[in-house]
C-alpha positions in Angstrom: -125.3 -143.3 -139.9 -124.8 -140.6 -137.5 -124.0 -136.9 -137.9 -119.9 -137.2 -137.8 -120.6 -138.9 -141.0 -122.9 -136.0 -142.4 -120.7 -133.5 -141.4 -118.0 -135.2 -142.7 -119.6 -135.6 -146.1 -120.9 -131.9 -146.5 -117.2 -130.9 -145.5 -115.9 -133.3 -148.2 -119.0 -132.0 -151.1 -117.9 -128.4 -150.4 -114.3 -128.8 -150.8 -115.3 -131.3 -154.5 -117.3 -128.3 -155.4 -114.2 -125.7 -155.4 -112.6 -128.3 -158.0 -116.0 -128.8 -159.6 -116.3 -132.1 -158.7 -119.4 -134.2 -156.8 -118.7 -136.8 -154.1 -121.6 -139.5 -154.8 -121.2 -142.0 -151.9 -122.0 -144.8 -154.6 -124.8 -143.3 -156.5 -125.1 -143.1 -160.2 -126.4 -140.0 -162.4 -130.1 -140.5 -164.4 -132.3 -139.1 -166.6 -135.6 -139.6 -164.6 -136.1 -141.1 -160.9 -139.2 -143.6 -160.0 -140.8 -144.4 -156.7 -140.6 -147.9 -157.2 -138.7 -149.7 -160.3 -136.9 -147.9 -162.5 -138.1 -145.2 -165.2 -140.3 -146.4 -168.2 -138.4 -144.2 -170.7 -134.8 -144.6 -171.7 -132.6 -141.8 -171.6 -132.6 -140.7 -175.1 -136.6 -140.9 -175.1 -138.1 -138.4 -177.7 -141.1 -137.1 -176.3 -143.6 -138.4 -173.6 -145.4 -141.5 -174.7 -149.1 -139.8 -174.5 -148.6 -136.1 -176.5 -148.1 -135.7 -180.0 -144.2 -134.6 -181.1 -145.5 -132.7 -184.3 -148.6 -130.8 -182.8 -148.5 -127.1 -184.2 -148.0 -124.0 -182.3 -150.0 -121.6 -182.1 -153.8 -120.5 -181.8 -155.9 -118.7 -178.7 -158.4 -120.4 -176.1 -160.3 -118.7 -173.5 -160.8 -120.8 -170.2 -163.2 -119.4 -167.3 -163.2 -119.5 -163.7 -165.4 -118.5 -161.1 -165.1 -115.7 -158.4 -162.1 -113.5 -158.3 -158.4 -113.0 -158.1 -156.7 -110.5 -156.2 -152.8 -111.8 -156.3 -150.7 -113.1 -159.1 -148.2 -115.1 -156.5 -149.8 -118.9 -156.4 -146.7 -120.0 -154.0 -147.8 -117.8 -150.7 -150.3 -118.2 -148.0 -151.9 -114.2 -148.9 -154.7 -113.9 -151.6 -156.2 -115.8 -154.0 -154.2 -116.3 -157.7 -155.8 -118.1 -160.9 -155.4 -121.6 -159.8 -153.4 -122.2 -163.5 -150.5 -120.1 -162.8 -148.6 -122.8 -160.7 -147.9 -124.7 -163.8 -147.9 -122.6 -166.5 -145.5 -119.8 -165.6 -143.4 -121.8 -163.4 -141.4 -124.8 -163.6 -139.7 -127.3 -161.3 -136.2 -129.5 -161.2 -137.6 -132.4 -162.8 -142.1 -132.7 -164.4 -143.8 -135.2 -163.5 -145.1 -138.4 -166.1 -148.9 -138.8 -166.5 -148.5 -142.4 -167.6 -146.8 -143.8 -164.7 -147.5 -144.0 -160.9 -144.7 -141.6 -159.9 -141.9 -141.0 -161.9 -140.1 -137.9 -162.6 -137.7 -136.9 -166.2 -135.7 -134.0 -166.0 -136.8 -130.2 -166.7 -134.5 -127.5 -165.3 -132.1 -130.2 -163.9 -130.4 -132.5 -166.5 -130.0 -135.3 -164.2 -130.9 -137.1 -160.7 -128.5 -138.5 -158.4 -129.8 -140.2 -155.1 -127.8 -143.2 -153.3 -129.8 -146.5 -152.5 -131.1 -145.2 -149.2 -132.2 -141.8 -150.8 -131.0 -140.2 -147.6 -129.9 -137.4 -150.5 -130.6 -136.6 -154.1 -128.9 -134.2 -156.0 -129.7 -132.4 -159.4 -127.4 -131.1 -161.7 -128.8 -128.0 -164.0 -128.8 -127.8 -167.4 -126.8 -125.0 -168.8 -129.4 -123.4 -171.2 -132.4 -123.6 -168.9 -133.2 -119.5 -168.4 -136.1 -118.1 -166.8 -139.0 -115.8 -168.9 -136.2 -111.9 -168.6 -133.4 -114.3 -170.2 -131.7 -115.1 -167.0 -130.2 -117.8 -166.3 -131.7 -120.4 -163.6 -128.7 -121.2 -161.0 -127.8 -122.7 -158.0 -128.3 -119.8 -156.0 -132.0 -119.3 -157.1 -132.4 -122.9 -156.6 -131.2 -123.0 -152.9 -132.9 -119.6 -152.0 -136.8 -120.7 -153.7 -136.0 -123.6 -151.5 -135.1 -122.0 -148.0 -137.8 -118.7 -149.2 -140.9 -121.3 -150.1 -140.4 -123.9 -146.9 -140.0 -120.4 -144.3 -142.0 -117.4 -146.5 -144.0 -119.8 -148.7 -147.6 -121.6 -148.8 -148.3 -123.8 -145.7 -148.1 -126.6 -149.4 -144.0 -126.0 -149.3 -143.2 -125.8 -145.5 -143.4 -129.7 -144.4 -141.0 -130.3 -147.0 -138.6 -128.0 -145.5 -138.7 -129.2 -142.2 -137.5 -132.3 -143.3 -134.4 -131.1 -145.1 -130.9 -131.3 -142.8 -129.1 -129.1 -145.0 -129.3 -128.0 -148.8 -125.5 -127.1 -150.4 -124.2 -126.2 -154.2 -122.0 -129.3 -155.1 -120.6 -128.4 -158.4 -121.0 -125.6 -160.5 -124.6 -126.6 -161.5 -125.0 -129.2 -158.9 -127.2 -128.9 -155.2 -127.6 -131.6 -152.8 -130.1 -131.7 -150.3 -129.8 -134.4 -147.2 -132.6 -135.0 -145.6 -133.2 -135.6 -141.9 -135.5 -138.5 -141.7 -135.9 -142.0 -144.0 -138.6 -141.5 -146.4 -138.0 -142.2 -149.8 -140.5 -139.8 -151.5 -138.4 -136.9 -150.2 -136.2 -137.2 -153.5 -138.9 -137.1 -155.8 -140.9 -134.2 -153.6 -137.5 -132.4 -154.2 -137.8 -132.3 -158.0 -141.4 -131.0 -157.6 -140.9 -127.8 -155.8 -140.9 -124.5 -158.2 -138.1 -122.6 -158.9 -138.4 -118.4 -158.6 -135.7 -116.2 -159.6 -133.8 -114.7 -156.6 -132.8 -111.3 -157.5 -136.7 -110.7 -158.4 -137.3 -110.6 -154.8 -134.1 -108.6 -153.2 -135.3 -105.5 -151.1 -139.3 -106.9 -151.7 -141.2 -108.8 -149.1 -142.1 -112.6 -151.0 -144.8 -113.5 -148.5 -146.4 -109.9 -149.1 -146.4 -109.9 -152.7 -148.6 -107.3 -154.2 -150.2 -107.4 -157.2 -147.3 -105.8 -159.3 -144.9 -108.3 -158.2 -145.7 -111.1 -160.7 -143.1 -113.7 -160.0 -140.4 -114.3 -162.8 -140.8 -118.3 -164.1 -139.4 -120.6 -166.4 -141.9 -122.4 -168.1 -143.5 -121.7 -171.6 -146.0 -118.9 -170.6 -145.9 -115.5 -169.0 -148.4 -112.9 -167.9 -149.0 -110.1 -170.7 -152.2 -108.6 -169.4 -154.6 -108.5 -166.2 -157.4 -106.9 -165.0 -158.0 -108.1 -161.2 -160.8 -110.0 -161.0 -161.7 -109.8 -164.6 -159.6 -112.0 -166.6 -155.5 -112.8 -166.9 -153.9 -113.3 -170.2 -151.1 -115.5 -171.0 -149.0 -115.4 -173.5 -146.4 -118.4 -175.2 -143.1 -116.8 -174.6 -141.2 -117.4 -178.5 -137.7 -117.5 -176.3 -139.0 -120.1 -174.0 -135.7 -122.2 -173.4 -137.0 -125.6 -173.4 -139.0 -125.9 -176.3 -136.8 -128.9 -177.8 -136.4 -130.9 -174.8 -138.1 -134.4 -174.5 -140.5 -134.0 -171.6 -141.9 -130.4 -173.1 -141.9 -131.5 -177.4 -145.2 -131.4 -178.2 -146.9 -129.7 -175.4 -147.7 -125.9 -174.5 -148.6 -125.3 -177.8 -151.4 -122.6 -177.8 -149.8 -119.1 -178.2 -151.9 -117.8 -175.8 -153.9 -118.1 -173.0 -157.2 -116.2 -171.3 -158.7 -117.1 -168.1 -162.0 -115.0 -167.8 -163.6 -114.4 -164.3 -167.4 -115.4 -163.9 -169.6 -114.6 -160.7 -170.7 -118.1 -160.5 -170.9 -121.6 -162.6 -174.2 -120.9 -163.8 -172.6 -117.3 -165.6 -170.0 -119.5 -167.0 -171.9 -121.9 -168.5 -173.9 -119.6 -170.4 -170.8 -118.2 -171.7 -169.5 -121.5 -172.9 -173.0 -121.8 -174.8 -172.5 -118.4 -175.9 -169.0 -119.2 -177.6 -167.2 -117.0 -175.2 -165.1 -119.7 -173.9 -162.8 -122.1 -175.5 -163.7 -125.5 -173.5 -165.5 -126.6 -170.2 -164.6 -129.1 -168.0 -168.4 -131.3 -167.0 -168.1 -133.2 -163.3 -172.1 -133.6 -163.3 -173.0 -136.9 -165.7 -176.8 -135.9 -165.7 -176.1 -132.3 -167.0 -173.5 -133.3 -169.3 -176.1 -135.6 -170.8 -179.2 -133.1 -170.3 -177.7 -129.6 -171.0 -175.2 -130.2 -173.9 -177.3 -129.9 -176.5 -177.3 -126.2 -177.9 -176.8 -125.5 -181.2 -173.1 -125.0 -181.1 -173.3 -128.4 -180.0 -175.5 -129.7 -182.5 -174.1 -127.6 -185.4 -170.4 -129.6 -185.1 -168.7 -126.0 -183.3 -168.0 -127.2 -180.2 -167.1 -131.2 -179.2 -168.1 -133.6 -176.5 -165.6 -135.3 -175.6 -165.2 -138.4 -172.8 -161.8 -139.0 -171.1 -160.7 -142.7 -169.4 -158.8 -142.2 -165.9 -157.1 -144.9 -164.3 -156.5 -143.1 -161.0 -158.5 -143.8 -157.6 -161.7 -141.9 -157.0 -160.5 -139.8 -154.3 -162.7 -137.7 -151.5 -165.3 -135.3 -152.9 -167.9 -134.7 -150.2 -168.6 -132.1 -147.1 -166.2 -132.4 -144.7 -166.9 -131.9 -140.8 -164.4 -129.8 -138.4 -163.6 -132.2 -135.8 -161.8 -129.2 -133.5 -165.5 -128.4 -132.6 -168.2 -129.5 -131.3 -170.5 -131.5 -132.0 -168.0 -132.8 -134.9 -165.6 -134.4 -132.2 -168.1 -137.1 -131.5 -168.1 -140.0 -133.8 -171.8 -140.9 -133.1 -172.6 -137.3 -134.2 -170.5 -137.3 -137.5 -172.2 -140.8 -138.0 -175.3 -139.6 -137.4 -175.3 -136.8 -140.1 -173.5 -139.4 -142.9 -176.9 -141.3 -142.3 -179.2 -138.8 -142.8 -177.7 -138.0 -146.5 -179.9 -139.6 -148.6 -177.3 -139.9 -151.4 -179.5 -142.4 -153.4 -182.1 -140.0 -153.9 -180.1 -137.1 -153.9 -177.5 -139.1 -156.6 -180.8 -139.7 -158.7 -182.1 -135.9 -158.2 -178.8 -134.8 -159.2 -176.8 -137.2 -161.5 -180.0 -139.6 -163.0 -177.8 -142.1 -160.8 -175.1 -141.9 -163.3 -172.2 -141.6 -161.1 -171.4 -144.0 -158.3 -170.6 -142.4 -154.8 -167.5 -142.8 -153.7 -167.1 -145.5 -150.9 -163.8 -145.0 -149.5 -161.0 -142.4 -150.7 -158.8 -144.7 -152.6 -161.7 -146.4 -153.9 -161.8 -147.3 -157.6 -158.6 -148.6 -157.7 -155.8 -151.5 -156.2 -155.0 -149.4 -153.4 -158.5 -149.0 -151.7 -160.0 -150.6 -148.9 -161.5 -154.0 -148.8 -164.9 -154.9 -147.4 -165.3 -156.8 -144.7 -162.9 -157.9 -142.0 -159.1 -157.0 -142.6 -156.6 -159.5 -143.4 -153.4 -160.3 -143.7 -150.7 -157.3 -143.6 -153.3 -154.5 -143.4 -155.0 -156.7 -140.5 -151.0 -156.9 -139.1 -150.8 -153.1 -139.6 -154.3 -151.7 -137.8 -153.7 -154.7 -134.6 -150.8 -152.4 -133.1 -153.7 -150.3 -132.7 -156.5 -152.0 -131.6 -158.5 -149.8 -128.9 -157.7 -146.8 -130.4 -158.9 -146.6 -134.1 -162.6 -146.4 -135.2 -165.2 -149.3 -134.8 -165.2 -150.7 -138.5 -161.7 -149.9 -139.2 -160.8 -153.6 -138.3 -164.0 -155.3 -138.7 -164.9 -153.6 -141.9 -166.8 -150.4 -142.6 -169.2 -149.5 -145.5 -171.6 -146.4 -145.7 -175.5 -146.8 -145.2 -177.3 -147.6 -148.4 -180.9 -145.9 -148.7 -183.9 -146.8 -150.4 -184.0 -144.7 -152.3 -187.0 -143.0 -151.5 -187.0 -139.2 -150.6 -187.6 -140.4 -146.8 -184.5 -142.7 -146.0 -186.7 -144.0 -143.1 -184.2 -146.6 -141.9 -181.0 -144.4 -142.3 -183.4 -141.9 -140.4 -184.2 -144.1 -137.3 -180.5 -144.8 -137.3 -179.1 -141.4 -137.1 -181.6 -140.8 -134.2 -180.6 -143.6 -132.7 -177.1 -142.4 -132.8 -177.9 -138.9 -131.2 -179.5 -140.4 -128.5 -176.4 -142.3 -127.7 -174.5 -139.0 -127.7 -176.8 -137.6 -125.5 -179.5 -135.7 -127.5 -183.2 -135.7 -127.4 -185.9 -134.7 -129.7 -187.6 -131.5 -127.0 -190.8 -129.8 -129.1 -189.2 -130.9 -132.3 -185.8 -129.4 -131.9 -183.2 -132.0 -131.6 -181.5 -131.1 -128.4 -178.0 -131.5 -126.3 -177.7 -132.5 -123.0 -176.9 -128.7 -122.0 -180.4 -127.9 -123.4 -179.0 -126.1 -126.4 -180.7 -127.0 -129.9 -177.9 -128.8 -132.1 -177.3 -126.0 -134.9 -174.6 -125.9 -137.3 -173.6 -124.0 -140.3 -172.7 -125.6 -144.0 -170.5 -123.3 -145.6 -169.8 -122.8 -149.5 -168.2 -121.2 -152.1 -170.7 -118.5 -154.0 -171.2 -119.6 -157.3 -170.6 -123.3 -156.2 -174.5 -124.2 -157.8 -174.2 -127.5 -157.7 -173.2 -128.0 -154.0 -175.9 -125.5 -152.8 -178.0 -127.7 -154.6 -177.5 -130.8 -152.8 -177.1 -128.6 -150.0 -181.0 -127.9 -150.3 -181.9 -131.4 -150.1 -180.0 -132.5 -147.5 -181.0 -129.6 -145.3 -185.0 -130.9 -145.5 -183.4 -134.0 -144.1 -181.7 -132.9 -141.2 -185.3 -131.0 -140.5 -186.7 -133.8 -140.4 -184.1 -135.0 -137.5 -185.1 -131.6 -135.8 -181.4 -130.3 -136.2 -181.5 -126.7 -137.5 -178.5 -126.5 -139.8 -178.3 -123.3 -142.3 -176.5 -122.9 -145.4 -173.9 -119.8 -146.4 -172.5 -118.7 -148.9 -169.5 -116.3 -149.4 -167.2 -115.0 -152.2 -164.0 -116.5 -153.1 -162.0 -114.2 -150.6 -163.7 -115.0 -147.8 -164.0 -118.8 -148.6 -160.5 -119.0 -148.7 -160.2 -116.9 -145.7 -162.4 -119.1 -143.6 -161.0 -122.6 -144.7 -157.1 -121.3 -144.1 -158.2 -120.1 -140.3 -160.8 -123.7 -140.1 -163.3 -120.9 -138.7 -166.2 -123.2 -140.5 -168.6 -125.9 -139.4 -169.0 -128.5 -142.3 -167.6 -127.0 -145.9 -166.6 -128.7 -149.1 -163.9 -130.7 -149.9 -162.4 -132.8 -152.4 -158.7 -134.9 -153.0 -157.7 -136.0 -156.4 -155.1 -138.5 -155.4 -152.9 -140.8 -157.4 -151.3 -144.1 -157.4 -148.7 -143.4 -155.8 -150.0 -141.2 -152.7 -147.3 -139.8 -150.4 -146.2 -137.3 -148.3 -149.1 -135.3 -149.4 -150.9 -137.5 -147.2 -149.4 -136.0 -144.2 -150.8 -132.2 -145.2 -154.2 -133.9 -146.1 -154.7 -135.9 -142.3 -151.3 -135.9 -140.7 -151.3 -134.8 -136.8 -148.4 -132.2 -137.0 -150.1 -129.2 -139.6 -153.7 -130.3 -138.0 -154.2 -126.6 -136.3 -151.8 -125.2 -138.3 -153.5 -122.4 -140.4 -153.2 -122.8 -144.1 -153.3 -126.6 -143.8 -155.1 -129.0 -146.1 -156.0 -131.2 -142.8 -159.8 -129.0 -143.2 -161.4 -132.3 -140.8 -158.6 -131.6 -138.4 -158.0 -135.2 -137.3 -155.2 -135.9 -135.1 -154.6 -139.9 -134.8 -151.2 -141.2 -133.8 -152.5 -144.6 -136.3 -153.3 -142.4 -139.4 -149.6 -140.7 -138.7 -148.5 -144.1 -139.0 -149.8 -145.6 -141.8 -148.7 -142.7 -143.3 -145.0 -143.0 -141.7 -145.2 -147.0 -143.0 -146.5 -146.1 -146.7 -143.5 -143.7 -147.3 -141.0 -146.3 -145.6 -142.1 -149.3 -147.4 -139.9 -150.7 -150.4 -141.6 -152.6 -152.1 -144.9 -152.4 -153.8 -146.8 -155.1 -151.8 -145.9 -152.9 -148.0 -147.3 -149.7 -149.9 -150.5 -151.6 -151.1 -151.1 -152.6 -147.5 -150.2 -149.3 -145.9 -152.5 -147.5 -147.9 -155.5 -149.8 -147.4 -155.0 -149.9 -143.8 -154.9 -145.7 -144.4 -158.1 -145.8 -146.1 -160.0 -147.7 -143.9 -158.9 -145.3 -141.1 -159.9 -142.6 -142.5 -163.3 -143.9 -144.1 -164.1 -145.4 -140.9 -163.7 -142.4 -139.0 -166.9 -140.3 -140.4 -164.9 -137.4 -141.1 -166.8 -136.4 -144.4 -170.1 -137.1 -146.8 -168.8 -138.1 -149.7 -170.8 -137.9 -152.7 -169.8 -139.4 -156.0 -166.7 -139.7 -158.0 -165.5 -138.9 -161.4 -164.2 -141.7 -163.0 -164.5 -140.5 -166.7 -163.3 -137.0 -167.3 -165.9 -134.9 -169.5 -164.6 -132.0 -171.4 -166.5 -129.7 -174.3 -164.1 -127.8 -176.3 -164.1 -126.0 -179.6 -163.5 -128.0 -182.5 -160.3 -126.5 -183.1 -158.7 -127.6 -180.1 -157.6 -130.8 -180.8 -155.7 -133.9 -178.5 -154.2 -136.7 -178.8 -156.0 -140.5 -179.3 -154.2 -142.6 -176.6 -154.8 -140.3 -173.0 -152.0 -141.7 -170.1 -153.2 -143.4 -166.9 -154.0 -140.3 -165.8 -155.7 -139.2 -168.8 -158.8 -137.0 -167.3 -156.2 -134.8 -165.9 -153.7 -134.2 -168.3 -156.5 -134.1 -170.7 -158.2 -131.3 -168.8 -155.1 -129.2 -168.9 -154.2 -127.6 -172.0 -150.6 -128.8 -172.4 -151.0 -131.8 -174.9 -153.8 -130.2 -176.7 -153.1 -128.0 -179.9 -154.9 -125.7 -182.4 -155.7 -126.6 -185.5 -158.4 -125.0 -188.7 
């Protein structure tokens, strides 16, 4: 199909739109668009499957975070906003389902349209949808958050963009965008991008938002009060325009919501025991089992409660910047995944409740196989022989420790590995061939307690290999700061993914945004056979290509040292007052939709 034909078409959409008309090219109008299949719901579906239609409004929580904030603008690359704002001031084209893989039901848009090939997809609005002042949301704010997000916006928003040939109003309430390449994610990553009122921003600078220039939503809540870096309050708006609609009946219910702004997670915890916060979100097993029993606890006022999820475990570990040395070499990054004892540290940490993660999709249908590849992932990672990492073929699995505080084996191995790169043990100090001692720095977020902890351990190890590696911390600015410019050694990272990974992949490990600042690719790996697993999980059709795409993607990237990971999270823990209540039945992604506050209510 070549670009007479585009032109052609856009020529032919913009003189239907003066009449009020669409051209469709074969496609048929829906209520909800899938990756795969069709949608689960029918058209005139009541409310999501997983929420409960007759929950009562109203009721206050108090939620806490920890560092700062010093912007209210979560869609640009400057400062750091409450994390929560993204979804609960602003809304998209279409809101995702938590109880299926990746399918999307209409918000601000009433209805998809996307021909077979989903070289397009175009949204019609729905009359009454109106943003927080009363406005209406139109075509024009639509296009311009589009064009303002993927040039102005977070690094998040600007892949996208690149990607889209042209975006056009169709119809009255209609936009089309065509996009330039096939990928048929790029429809549903259309319906996900938020949608900011236009005139907010005429005369301003978007990408230098200050502090006074809160962003003008959609969704259910908007900002009453702030202090910066004390606490944000949120308030239900009473007008909100979609109260009665399908996908939102039932959810948003709490007429307001504080976020409260703790120096670290040790501060916040003792506020949650102190009744100062609504509910607290647990990730360590051992703690959640050793430190939840204060009297509030005990005495009925606040409730432990345990979560399913479904979804695959995901990369939580430390992460090692591969733009620098030492981290390009594979022997080194090997060498320091060996000497983390995670038995022992698991044990020190978790009791050995929570099982590390072995590969990022583990946990689930889409991750790796051990032992040698077969089959279509075999098929897929042959075209690349020679130039993918030793295991990725014949089968990879992380070094297993004794459990003992000394991890002598994993020890002699990691040696054995430097010495391959070229270092030596000189009066204790493991050593380079350029004579320099092999230092590094681990860096953190302050207040990240838990991390530091593990931190601590691992650093008596590395000792012991003679590397001197130090540990820093710094506040939330600077964190964020640091990460964005990759000006660190090793740091933190973790990726929730879901069943249905996609072009989020790209921003995660793809080649193109690896030295681009702002991008998620922190291990800055640039491998022309990640890029194209990648390119052949969004091309495939059916579910049996994607399956094999994605295994072949996780074996690349688990074979390729690029992070520690530690362990995963496969039940969501949350502690809450008893007068938040949720539903019985949590979706496939229950831990976290359940975390979130939108399908929980208040209630005496």
């Amino acid at each position: 199909m070549g670009p007479d034909f585009f032109g052609l078409r856009r020529c032919l959409a913009a003189l239907l739109a003066t009449l009020g008309m669409t051209f469709s090219a074969g496609a048929e109008s829906s209520h909800g668009i899938a990756m795969y299949d069709d949608p689960a719901l029918p058209p005139d579906f009541v409310s999501l499957p997983y929420v409960n239609p007759d929950a009562p409004k109203g009721g206050r929580v108090v939620t806490g975070n920890t560092g700062g904030f010093d912007s209210l603008n979560p869609f640009i690359q400057k400062g750091t906003p409450p994390w929560q704002l993204g979804y609960l001031t602003h809304e998209s084209l279409m809101v995702r389902t938590q109880d299926e893989p990746f399918t999307l039901y209409g918000l601000l848009a009433e209805s998809v349209e996307v021909p077979e090939d989903r070289s397009w997809v175009e949204f019609t609005l729905r009359p009454e949808a109106r943003f927080s002042d009363g406005s209406p949301v139109t075509v024009a704010d639509v296009i311009w958050s589009y064009e303002t997000l993927g040039t102005e916006g977070h690094a998040r928003y600007r892949g996208f963009w690149t990607r889209v040939e042209s975006i056009e109003q169709t119809g009255p309430r209609s936009v089309r965008l065509t996009f330039t390449d096939d990928d048929r994610e790029l429809a549903l990553l259309a319906g996900l991008r938020p949608i900011l009122k236009k005139a907010q921003w005429e005369g301003k600078s978007f990408a230098n938002a200050t502090l006074e220039d809160v962003p003008i939503g959609s969704a259910p809540y908007v900002v009453a009060d702030f202090t910066p870096g004390r606490y944000v309050t949120l308030k239900r708006n009473p007008d909100y325009w979609g109260k009665d609609l399908p996908v939102r009946r039932g959810t948003n219910n709490f007429d307001e919501i504080r976020i409260e702004f703790y120096g670290d997670g040790a501060v916040l915890f003792e506020a949650f025991k102190g009744e100062a916060l609504s509910y607290l979100r647990e990730f360590n097993a051992e703690k959640w089992a050793r430190d939840y029993d204060f009297p509030a606890v005990r005495e009925g006022r606040i409730v432990k409660t345990e979560v399913a999820d479904a979804k695959p475990s995901g990369i939580t570990g430390y992460v090692m910047n591969t733009r620098r040395a030492p981290f390009d070499d594979i022997r080194v990054r090997d060498a320091l995944i060996h000497a983390f004892n995670f038995e022992y540290i698991n044990d020190a940490m978790t009791g050995g409740r929570q099982p590390r993660i072995t590969s990022y999709f583990s946990n689930s249908e889409l991750g790796m196989d051990h032992g040698p590849a077969e089959g279509r992932v075999r098929d897929l990672l042959s075209d690349w022989q020679g130039q993918i990492p030793d295991g990725a073929l014949e089968g990879y699995s992380l070094p297993e420790g004794d459990g003992s505080a000394r991890n002598r084996a994993n020890i002699r191995k990691a040696t054995a590995l430097l010495a391959e790169a070229g270092y030596t043990v000189q009066n204790g100090v493991m050593t380079a061939p350029d004579g320099r001692p092999l230092s590094f720095e681990i860096l953190l977020r302050q207040g990240a307690t838990e991390d530091q902890a593990v931190i601590d351990l691992y650093l008596k190890a590395l000792e012991r290999l003679g590397i001197r590696a130090r540990l820093t911390t710094v506040d939330d600015a600077q964190y964020n700061l640091r990460q964005t410019e990759f000006d660190f050694d090793i740091t933190q990272i973790r990726r929730s993914f879901s069943l249905s990974p996609g072009n989020e992949q790209r921003l995660y490990w793809g080649s193109e945004l690896a030295d681009t600042p702002g991008s998620r690719n922190l291990m800055g790996v640039k491998s022309e056979a990640i890029d194209a697993m990648i390119d052949a999980m969004l091309a495939a059709r059916g579910r049996e290509d994607f399956t094999a795409a994605v295994k072949a993607l996780d074996r690349l990237l688990t074979a390729g040292r690029y992070v520690i990971p530690t362990y995963g999270f496969g039940v969501g823990r949350i502690a809450h007052i008893a007068e938040m209540k949720h539903p019985d039945h949590p979706p496939v992604y229950g831990d976290s939709v359940y975390y979130l506050p939108e399908v929980w209510w208040y209630e005496k």
